[in-house]
VEXVODO-402467 format. One record per residue: residue in one letter; residue number from 1; x, y, z of N, C-alpha, C, O in turn. Coordinates in steps of 0.02 Angstrom, whole numbers, plus 32768, in hexadecimal, padded with zeros to 4 digits. Layout:
<pts>
(pt A, NUM, (X, Y, Z), (X, Y, Z), (X, Y, Z), (X, Y, Z)),
...
</pts>
This chain:
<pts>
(pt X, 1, (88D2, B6BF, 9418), (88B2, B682, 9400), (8866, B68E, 93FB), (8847, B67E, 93C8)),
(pt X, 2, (8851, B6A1, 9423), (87FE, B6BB, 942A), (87FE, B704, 93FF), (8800, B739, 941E)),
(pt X, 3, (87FC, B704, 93DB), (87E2, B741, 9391), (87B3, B760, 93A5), (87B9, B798, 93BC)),
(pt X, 4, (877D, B742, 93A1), (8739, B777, 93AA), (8703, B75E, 9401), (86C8, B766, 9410)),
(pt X, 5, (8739, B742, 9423), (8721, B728, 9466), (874C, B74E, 9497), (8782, B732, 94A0)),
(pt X, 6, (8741, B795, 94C2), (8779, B7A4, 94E7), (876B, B78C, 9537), (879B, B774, 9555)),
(pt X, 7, (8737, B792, 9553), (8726, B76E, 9586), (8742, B73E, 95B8), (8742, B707, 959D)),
(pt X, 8, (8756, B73B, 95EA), (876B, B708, 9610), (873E, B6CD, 9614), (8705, B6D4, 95FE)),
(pt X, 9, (8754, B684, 9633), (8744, B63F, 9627), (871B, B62A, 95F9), (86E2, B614, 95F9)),
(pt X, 10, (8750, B63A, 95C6), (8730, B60A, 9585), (8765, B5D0, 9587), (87A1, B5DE, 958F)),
(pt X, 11, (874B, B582, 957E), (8766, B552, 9582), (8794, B54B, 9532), (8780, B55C, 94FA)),
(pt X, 12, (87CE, B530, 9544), (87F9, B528, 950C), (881A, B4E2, 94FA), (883C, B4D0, 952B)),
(pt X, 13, (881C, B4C7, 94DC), (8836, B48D, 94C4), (8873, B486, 947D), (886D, B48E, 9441)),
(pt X, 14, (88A2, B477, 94A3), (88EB, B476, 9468), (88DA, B43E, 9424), (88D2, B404, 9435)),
(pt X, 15, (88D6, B449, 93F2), (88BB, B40C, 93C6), (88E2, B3FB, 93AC), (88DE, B3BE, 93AD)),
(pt X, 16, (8920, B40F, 9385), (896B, B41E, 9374), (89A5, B451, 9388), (89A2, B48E, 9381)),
(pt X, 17, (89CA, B437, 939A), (8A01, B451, 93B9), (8A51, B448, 93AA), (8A7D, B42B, 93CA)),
(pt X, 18, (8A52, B471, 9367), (8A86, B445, 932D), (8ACB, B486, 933A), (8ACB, B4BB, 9359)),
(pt X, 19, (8AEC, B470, 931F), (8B2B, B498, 9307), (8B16, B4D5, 92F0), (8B26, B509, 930C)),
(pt X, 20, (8AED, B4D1, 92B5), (8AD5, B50F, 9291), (8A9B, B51A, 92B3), (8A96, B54D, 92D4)),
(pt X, 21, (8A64, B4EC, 92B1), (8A36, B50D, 92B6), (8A13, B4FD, 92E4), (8A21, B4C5, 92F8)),
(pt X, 22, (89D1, B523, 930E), (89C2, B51D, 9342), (8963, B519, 9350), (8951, B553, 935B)),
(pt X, 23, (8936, B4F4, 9350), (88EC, B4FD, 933D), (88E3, B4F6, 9386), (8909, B4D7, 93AB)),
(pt X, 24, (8899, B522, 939F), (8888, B537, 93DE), (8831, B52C, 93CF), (8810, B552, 93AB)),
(pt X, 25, (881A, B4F7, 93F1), (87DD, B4FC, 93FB), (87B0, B522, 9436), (87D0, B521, 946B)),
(pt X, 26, (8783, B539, 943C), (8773, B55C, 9475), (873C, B56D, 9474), (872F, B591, 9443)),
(pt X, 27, (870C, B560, 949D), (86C2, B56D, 94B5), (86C2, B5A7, 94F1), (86E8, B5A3, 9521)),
(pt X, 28, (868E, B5E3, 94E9), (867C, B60E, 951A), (8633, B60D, 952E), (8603, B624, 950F)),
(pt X, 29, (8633, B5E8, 9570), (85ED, B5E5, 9580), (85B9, B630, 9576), (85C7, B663, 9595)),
(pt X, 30, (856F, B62B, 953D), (855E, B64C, 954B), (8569, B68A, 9517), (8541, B6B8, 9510)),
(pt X, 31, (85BB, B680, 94E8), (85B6, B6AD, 94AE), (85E1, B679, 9471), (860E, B690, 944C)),
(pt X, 32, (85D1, B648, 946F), (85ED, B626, 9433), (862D, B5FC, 943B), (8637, B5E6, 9474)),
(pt X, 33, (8656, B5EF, 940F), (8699, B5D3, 9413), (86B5, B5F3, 93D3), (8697, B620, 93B4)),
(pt X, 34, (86EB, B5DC, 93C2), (8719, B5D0, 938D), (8751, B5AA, 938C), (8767, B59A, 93C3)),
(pt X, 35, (8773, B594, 9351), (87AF, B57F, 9341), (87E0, B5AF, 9313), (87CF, B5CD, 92E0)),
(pt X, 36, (8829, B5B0, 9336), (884D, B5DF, 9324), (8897, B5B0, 9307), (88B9, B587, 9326)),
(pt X, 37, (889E, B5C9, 92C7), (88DC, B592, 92B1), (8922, B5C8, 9291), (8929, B5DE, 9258)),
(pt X, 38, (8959, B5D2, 92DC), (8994, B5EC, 92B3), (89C9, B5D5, 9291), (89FA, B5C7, 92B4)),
(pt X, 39, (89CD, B5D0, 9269), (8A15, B5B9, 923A), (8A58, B5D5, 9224), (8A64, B5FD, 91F7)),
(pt X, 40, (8A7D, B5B9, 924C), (8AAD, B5F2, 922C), (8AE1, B5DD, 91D1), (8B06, B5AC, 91CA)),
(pt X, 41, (8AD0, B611, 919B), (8AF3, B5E6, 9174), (8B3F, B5FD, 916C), (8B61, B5D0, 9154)),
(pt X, 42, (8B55, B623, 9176), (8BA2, B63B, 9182), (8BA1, B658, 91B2), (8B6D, B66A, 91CD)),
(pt X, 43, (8BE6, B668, 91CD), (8C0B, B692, 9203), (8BCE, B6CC, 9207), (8BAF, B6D9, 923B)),
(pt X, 44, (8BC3, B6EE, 91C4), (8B9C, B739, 91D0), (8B5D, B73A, 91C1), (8B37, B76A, 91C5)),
(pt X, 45, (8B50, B6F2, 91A9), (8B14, B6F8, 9193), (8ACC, B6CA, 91B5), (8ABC, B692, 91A2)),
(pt X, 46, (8AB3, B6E4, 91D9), (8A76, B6BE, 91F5), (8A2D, B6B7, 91D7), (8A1B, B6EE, 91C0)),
(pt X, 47, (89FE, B687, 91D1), (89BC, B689, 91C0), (8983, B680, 91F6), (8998, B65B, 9222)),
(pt X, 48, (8940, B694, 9201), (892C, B6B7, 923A), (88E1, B68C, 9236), (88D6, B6A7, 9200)),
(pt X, 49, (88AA, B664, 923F), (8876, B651, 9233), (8843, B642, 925A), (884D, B60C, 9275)),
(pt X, 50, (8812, B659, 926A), (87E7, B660, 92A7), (879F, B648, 9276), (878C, B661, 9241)),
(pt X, 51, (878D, B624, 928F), (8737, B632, 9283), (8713, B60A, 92BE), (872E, B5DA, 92D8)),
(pt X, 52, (86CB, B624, 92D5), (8690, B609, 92F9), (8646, B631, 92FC), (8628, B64C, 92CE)),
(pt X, 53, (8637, B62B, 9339), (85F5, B652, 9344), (860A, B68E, 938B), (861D, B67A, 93C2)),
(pt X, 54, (8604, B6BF, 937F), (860C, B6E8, 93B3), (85C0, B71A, 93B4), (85AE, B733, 937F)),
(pt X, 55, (859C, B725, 93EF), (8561, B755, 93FB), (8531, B730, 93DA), (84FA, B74C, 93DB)),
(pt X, 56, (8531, B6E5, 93B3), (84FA, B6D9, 9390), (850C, B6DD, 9342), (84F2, B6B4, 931B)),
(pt X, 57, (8536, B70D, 932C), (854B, B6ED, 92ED), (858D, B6E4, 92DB), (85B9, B6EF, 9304)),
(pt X, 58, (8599, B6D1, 92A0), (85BD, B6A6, 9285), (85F9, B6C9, 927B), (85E8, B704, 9278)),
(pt X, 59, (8643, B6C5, 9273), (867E, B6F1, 9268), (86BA, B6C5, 9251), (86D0, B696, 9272)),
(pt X, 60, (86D3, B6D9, 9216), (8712, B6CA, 9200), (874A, B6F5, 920C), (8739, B730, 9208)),
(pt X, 61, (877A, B6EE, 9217), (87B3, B720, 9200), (87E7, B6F5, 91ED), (87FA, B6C0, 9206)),
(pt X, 62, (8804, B727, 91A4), (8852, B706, 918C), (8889, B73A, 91A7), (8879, B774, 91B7)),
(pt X, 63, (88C2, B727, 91AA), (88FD, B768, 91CB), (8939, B738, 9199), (893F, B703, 917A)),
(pt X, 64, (8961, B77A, 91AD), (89B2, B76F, 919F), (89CF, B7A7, 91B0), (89C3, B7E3, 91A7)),
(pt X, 65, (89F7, B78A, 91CA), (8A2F, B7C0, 9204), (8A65, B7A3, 91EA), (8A70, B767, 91E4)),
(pt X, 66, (8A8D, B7D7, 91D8), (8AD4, B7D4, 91C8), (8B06, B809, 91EE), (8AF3, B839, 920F)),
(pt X, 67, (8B53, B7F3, 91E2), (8B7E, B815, 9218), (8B9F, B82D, 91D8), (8BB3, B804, 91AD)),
(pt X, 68, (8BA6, B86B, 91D0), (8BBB, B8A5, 91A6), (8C0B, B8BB, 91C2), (8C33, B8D0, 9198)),
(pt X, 69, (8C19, B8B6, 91F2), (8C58, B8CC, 920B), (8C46, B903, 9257), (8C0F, B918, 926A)),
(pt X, 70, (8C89, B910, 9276), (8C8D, B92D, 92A8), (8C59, B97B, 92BA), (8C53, B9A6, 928F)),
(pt X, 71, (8C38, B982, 9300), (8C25, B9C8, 92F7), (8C52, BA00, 92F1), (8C3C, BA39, 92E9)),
</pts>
């Protein structure tokens, strides 16, 4: 949920908490916050969305993770 925050006690707050999809607010005293929003849109297919301020500047990230089959 924390993308570009790895740090211990950063405060987190559930904002949605759906079937599919799941948004994570979260403040780290001292290096920024972000909001992180996962969605899942099929069985294999997930969408990945992070943006805030980490070190002072600014950071987006888009993802998608998909399940391809067995290792």
């Amino acid at each position: 949920i924390q993308l570009r925050h790895r740090q211990r006690g950063c405060n987190r707050f559930v904002v949605q908490d759906g079937a599919s999809e799941v948004v994570v607010q979260y403040t780290c005293p001292g290096n920024g916050y972000g909001r992180t929003s996962i969605r899942r849109e099929s069985r294999s297919l997930v969408q990945i969305s992070s943006s805030g301020i980490a070190n002072g500047a600014p950071f987006s990230v888009e993802a998608e993770a998909r399940h391809s089959g067995g290792c």
